[in-house]
N, C-alpha and C positions, 0 to 999 in steps of 0.2 A: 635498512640493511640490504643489500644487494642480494638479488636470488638469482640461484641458478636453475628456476625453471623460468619459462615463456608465460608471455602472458604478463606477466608483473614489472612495472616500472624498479621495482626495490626501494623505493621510499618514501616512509610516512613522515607528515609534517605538522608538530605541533606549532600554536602558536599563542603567545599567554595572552590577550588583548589588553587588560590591565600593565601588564609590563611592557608589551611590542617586545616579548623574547620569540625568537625564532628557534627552535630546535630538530635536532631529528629522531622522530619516534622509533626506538624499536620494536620489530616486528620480523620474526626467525624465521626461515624457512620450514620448519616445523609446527611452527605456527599457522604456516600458509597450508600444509598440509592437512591439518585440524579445522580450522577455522576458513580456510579458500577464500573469503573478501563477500564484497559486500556490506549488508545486514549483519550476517555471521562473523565477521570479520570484526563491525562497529562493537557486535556487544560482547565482544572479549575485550575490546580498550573498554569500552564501560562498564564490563564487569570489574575488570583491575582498580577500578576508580571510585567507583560508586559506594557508600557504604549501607543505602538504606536510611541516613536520617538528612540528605543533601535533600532543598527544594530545585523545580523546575528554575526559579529565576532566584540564582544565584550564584556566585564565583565558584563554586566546587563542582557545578554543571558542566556538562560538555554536548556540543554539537559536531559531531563526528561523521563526515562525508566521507564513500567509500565508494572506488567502483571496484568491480570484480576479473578477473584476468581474460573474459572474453569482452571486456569492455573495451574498445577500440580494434579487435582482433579481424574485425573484418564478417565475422560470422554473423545468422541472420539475427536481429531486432537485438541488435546487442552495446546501444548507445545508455545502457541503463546504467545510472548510479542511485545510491541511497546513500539518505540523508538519518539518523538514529540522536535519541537526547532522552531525557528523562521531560517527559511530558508536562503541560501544566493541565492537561485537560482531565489525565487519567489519574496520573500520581506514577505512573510505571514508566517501564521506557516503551518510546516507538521506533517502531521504523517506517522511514514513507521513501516510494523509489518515485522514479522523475525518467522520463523519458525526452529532457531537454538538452542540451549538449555540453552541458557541462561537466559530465564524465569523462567522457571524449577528449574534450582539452585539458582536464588534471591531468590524463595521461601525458599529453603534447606535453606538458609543465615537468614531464619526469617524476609525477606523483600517484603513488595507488590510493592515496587515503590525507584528508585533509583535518587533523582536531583543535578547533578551538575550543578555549576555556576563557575566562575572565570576564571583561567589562571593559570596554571602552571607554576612556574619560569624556568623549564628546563623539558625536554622531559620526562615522568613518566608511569608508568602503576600503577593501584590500584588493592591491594587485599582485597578482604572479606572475614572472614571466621567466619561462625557466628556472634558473635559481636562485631571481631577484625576488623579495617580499618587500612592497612597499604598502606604506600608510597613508592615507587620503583622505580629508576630511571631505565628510558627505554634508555637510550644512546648507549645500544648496540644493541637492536634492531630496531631503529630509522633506517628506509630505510629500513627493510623486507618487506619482499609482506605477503600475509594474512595469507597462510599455514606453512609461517617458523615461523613467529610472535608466531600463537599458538603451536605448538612443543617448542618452546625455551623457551615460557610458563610453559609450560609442563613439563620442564626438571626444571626450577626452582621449580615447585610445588612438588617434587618427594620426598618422605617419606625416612625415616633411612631406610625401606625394601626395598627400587629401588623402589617402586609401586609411580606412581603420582596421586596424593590426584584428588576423585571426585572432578569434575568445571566444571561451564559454563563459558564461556570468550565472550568480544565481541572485537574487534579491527579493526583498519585499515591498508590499506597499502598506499604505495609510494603516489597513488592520495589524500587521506585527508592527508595525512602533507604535501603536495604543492598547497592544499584550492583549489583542484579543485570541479567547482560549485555544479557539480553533484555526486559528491564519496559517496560512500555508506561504510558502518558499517556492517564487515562478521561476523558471530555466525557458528563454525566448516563450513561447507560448505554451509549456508544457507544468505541470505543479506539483510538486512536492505538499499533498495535500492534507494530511492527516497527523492529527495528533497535536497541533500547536506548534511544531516546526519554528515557523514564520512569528511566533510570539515569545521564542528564547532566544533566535536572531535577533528581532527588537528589543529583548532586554537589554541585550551584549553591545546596543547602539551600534550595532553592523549592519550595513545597508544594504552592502555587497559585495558580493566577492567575484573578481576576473580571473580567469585563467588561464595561457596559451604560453605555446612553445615550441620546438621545431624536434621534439626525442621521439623516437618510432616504438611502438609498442613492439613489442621479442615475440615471436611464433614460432615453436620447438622445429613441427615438422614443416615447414610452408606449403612446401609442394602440394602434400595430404589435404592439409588442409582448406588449402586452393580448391582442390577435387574435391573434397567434402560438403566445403560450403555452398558449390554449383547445386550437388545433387540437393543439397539442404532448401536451398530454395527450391528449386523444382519443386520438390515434397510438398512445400508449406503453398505451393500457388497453384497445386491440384489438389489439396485435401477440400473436404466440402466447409471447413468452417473457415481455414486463414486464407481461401483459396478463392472465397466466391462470397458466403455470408459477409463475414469481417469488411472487403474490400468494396463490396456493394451496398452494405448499411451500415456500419462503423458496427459498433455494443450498441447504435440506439435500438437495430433491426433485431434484439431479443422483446422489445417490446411487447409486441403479436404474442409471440411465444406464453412470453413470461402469464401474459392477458388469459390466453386458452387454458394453462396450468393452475389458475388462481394464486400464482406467487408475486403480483403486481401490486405492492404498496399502494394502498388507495385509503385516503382521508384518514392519516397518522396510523397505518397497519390498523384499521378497525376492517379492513376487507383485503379480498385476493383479484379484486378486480375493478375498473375503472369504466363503466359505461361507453366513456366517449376517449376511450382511446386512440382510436384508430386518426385522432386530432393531432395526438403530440406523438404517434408511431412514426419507425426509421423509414418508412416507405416515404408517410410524409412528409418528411424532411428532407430525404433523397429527390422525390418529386419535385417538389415544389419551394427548395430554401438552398441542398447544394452546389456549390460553384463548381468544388473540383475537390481531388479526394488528396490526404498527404501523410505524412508517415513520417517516422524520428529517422535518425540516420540508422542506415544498412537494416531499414527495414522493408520486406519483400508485401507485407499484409497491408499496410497503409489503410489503419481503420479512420486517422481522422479527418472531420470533417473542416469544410471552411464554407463559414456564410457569410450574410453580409451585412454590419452593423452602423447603420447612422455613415454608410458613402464607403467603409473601411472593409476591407476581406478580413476575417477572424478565424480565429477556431471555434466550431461549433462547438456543442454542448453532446458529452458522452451520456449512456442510456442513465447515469446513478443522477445526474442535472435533468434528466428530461423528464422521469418518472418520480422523481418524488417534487421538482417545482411544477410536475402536472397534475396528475393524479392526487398525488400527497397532499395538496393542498386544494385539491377539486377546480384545478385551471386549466381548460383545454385552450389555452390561447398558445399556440408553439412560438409565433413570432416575440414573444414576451419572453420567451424563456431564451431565447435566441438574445436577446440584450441583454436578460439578466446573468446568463453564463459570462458575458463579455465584461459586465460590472465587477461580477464576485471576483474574477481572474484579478482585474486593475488593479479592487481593491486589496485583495491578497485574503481571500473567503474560499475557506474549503467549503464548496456548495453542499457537500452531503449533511454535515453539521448544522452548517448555516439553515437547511431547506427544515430539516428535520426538527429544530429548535423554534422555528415559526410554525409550524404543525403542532408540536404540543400547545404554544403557546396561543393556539387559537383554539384548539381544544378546551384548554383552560379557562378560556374566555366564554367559551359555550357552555359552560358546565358551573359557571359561575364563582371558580376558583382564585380568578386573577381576574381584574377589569382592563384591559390592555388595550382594548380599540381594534383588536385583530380577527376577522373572519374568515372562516371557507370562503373562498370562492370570488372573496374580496382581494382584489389583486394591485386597485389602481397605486397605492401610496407605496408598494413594495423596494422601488426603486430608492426611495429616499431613506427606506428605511435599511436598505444594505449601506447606505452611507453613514446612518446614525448607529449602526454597528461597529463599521471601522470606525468611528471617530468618537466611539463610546459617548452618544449624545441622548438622552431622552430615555426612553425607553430601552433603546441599540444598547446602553449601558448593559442594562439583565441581562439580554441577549446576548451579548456577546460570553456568559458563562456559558452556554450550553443546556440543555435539555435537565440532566441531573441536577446541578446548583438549584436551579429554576423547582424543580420538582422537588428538591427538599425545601424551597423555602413557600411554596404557594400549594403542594400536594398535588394528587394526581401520578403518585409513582409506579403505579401500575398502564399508565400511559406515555409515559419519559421513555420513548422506545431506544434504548443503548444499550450496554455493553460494557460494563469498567468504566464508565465515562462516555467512549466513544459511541456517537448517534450510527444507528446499523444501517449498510447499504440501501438499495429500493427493492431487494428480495423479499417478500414477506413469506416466513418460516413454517406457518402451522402447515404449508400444503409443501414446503421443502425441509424435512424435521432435521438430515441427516447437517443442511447447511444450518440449522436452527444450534447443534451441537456446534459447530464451527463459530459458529460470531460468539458462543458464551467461556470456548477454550480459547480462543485467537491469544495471543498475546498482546497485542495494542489495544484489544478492545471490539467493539462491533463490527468486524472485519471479513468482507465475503472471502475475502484472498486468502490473510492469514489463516482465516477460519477453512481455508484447503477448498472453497466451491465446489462444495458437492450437489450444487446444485444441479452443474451440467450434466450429473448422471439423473437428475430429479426433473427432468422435461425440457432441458434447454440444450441437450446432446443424443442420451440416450432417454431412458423412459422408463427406470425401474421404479418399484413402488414409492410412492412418493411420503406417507407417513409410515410406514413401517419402519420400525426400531431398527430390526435386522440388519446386520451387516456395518450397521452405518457408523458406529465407532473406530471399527478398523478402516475402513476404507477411509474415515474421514483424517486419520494419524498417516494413512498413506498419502493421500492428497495432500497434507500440510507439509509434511517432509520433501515430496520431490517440489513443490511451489517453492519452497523454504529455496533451497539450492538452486532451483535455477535464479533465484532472485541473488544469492548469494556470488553466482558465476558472473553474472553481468545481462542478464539478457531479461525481455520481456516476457510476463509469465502466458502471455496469448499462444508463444510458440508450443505452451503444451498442449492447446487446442489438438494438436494433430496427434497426440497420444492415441485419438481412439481412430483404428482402422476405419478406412474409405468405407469399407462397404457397409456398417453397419450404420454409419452417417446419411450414405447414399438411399438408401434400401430399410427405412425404419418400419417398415409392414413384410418384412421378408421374414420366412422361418426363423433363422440361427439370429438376426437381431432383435425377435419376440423371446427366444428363447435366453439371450445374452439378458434382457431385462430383467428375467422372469428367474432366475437363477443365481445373478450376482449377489442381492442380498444375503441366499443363506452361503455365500462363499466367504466369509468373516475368518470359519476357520484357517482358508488356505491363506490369506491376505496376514493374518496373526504370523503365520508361519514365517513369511516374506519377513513384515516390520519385524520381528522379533531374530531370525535369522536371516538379515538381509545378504551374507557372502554366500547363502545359497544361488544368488541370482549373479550366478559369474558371468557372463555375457553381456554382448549389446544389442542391444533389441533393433529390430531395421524400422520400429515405428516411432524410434525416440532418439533422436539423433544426436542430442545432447550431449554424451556421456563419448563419444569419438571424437565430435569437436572440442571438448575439455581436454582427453589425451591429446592431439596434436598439435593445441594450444601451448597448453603447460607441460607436457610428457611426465603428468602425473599418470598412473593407472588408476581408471576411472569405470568401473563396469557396473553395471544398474545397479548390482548390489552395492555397492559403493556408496553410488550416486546418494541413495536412500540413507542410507546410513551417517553421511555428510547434513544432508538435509533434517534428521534428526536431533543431531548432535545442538544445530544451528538451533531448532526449537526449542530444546530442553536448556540451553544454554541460557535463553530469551527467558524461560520461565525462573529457574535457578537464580537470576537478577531478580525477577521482580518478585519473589519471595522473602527477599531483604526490606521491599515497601510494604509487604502485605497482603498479596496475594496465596490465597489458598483457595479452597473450594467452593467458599462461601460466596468467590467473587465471579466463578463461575456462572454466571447466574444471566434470565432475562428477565424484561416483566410480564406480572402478571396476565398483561394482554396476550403475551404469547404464550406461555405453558398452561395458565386455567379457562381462557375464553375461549368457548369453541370458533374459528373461524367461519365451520356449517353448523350451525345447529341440530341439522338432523345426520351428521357424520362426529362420532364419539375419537373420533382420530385425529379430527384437524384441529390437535392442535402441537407443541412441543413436548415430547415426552424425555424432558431436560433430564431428568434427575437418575433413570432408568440407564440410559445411554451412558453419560458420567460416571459410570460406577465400571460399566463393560470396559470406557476408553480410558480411565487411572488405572485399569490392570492391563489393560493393554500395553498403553505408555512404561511401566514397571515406575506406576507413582505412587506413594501413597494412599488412603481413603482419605486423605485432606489436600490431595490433589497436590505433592508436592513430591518432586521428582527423588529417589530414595538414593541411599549412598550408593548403593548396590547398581543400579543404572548409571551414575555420573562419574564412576571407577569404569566402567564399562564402553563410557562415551569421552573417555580422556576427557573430563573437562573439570578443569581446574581454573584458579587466578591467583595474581601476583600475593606474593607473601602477607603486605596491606590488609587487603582485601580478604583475604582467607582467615587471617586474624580477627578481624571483625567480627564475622560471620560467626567465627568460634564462640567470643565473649558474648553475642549477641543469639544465642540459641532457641531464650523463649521467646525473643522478638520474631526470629527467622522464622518460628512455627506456626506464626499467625497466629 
């Protein structure tokens, strides 16, 4: 349906795979005002759709591509789309964003959002171009890894002049067409990494999908915007984290950091610190593995890395690949991990998953639970065995379930370090509690993002207490609501790096930044005031630039209060779905390793004080004591679904209550 704000092509595209019916999804401008795109966008068609008794891999599923209206706008790190499905890893739905270009070009295609549903009768890739949808059978490249897949792409796309037609693609390799739990969805060298993506793409016998076209994205005010997006970047290329950290270490340069704080996942989260880090730190990587630094489109921060693998310039491996295939499994050898980032990518292996599910299962091995062949510190056969994962061979068969399957079936679930399913980032929680509440509320599951990273206020930005309870429920529903939204708008969640003022970034031994640490926690109350009445915050703030660039985009009104309150809506929406599968408070949860083992023995603190926090942030949230979002909030947060769907939910009361 055609909008009249900017910013939005006006057209969603279903597409039944089973049928090869092409349709056009609607989608109101009131809708766009509600929901704005994205993530937040996906799980309103997934809410309309979904009933709560649909599996991951089946014809009632959907995989639903979304970008958001600063996606192609010009504005900084704003080539982002997501990808959202009901998961096979969690049982819930996820969302995973991609900073590869195929956002970009759904827009060139004239499209804000792309949903498949069905089955392919035989292995296919789709092309779009403009407002052509063709079918293609993938038979010959069925069994590439991710980089031949798009080249052969490429070579089919190629004009009478040799030249291959502008596109974006997104595809799999070897692990989503052998439904491993965790596969992930490449966009050129970038991945849609979480949650099993890439394993309901290979049920769907979908290879890949192209997309280009010659339609301009709509910009309400240009001019402004033009002027905006100048000073926008300036901002982000003097602030001290997108400006200088980011750009000179990519994420791997939190390493140190994380190292000093004791939040560095070391041998399956049984420690906060790794001996011999300073082996696989961003310094050493920058020294001594960097080529040259590179960055998704119209982005001004350019964290990622390219190194050199077997003759070939690559994308290096972000800090979540470095520290948990370093540390995590007690390997300081960087040039390994340097290959094995390049493998996992090929083969379509979300390394955090993947890294984490060989850590328990050496764990396992150690403790005498599972006989597996797998060690600390034993690294050599690793290679072959990310191969016997994609191609479910041997052992890679287990493996490829994930950490949980694994732990219910050989024990040890107080060591299965995840979340819903989903295996947790390389933050280890007991020495950052407030991110430890983040990865057990996230919605997808063990999630630093969704979960709002509170860390960055817990030693990796500013330096407030780092196990203390205080404060940390509200702030962490603040964190998650604006991440939610800018995720939802189109843009990279890095740009909120620069949320916190230069000086106290610059200056972390100065008065007012000792005293900003030292006070923020018990500021819970004023933050409660914000999330709970967010139209108090009518303004736009000059350190968040987000919320001006949305107005001149779209010529919505957009003012922090807003902003938050959008981003709210987006989470509560996310949770409100997956209370139709099951989730309630129960699911909240981590393991044992982290809320009863102390990480110091001789500190009564470190560890996750899960349960205390959970109670401050359902009242926060206006959830529940079973951690489910109440009528009274979701009257409050417009959020409703189609007729279907709301029906269900009715006759389905004491399922919906967990």
């Amino acid at each position: 349906m055609a909008s009249k704000y900017g910013g939005y092509m006006g057209k969603v595209l279903k597409i039944n795979l089973s049928t090869r019916e092409v349709s056009e999804y609607p989608f109101s401008d009131e809708e766009r005002e509600l929901f704005i795109g994205g993530k937040t966008m996906a799980a309103k068609i997934l809410g309309d759709h979904l009933t709560g008794r649909e599996k991951a891999f089946s014809e009632d599923n959907l995989l639903v591509v979304t970008t958001g209206p600063l996606t192609g706008s010009g504005a900084p790190s704003s080539s982002r789309f997501n990808i959202s499905t009901l998961s096979p890893q969690t049982g819930y739905i996820t969302s995973s964003n991609c900073g590869g270009n195929f956002g970009y070009y759904l827009k060139k295609a004239g499209l804000d959002a792309l949903i498949l549903t069905g089955r392919c009768a035989e292995p296919s890739w789709i092309e779009i171009q403009n407002d052509q949808v063709v079918f293609h059978s993938a038979r010959e490249i069925w069994g590439k890894k991710t980089s031949e897949t798009q080249a052969a792409l490429d070579d089919r796309l190629r004009m009478k002049n040799g030249r291959v037609r502008k596109n974006g693609k997104i595809c799999i390799g070897p692990a989503g067409e052998n439904l491993v739990l965790y596969s992930c969805i490449v966009s050129n060298e970038r991945v849609s990494g979480r949650g099993g993506t890439g394993a309901v793409m290979g049920w769907m016998r979908l290879k890949a999908v192209c997309a280009g076209g010659n339609r301009e994205v709509p910009v309400r005010e240009k001019e402004k915007m033009v002027r905006h997006t100048q000073k926008w970047f300036r901002y982000l290329r003097h602030h001290p984290l997108t400006g200088s950290q980011l750009p000179k270490l990519g994420t791997a340069g939190l390493v140190s950091a994380m190292q000093m704080k004791h939040i560095l996942s070391t041998k399956n989260y049984s420690a906060g610190q790794y001996e011999e880090f300073e082996k696989v730190s961003g310094e050493e990587l920058a020294e001594k593995y960097n080529i040259v630094n590179k960055g998704c489109l119209t982005c001004p921060i350019r964290c990622a890395r390219t190194v050199e693998v077997d003759g070939k310039q690559v994308k290096g491996p972000e800090l979540e690949t470095l520290v948990l295939l370093g540390g995590g499994i007690l390997n300081n050898d960087l040039p390994s991990i340097l290959r094995w980032n390049y493998e996992l990518d090929e083969l379509g292996i979300d390394t955090i998953s993947c890294a984490n599910t060989i850590s328990y299962a050496m764990e396992a091995n150690e403790r005498g639970l599972w006989d597996n062949g797998l060690h600390f510190s034993d690294t050599e056969e690793l290679s072959r065995l990310f191969e016997d994962i994609a191609y479910r061979r041997g052992i890679g068969d287990e493996l490829a379930l994930g950490s949980r399957r694994l732990a219910e079936k050989y024990g040890g679930k107080e060591f299965a370090i995840h979340a819903k399913g989903m295996e947790l980032a390389a933050y280890e929680p007991r020495k950052a509690v407030g991110l430890g509440l983040g990865y057990a509320t996230s919605n997808r599951g063990g999630c630093h993002l969704n979960g709002g990273y509170l860390v960055i206020l817990e030693g990796l930005g500013l330096a407030v207490n780092q196990t203390t309870y205080h404060g940390k429920a509200d702030l962490t529903m603040l964190f998650q609501d604006l991440m939610e939204m800018i995720s939802a708008a189109g843009q990279c969640l890095f740009t909120s790096y620069a949320f916190f003022p230069t000086p106290l970034m610059n200056h972390p031994n100065a008065w007012y930044t000792k005293l900003v640490n030292r006070i923020l926690p018990y500021c819970g109350a004023v933050v409660r005031l914000i999330n709970k009445y967010p139209e108090i915050a009518c303004f736009h703030l000059p350190v968040f630039h987000h919320t001006k660039g949305f107005e001149y985009t779209t010529g919505m009104k957009m003012k922090f209060g807003d902003y938050i309150r959008c981003g709210e809506r987006g989470f509560n929406l996310e949770r409100e779905i997956n209370r139709r599968f099951g989730v309630n408070a129960n699911q909240d949860a981590l393991p044992k390793r982290l809320t009863e083992t102390l990480q110091d023995p001789k500190d009564p603190k470190s560890k996750v004080p899960l349960e205390r926090m959970k109670k401050v942030y359902y009242h926060a949230r206006g959830w529940d004591q079973n951690g489910l979002p109440t009528e009274r909030t979701l009257k409050k947060l417009k959020i409703s679904f189609a007729a279907g769907a709301a029906e269900e939910r009715n006759r389905g009361v004491s399922r919906w209550s967990g």
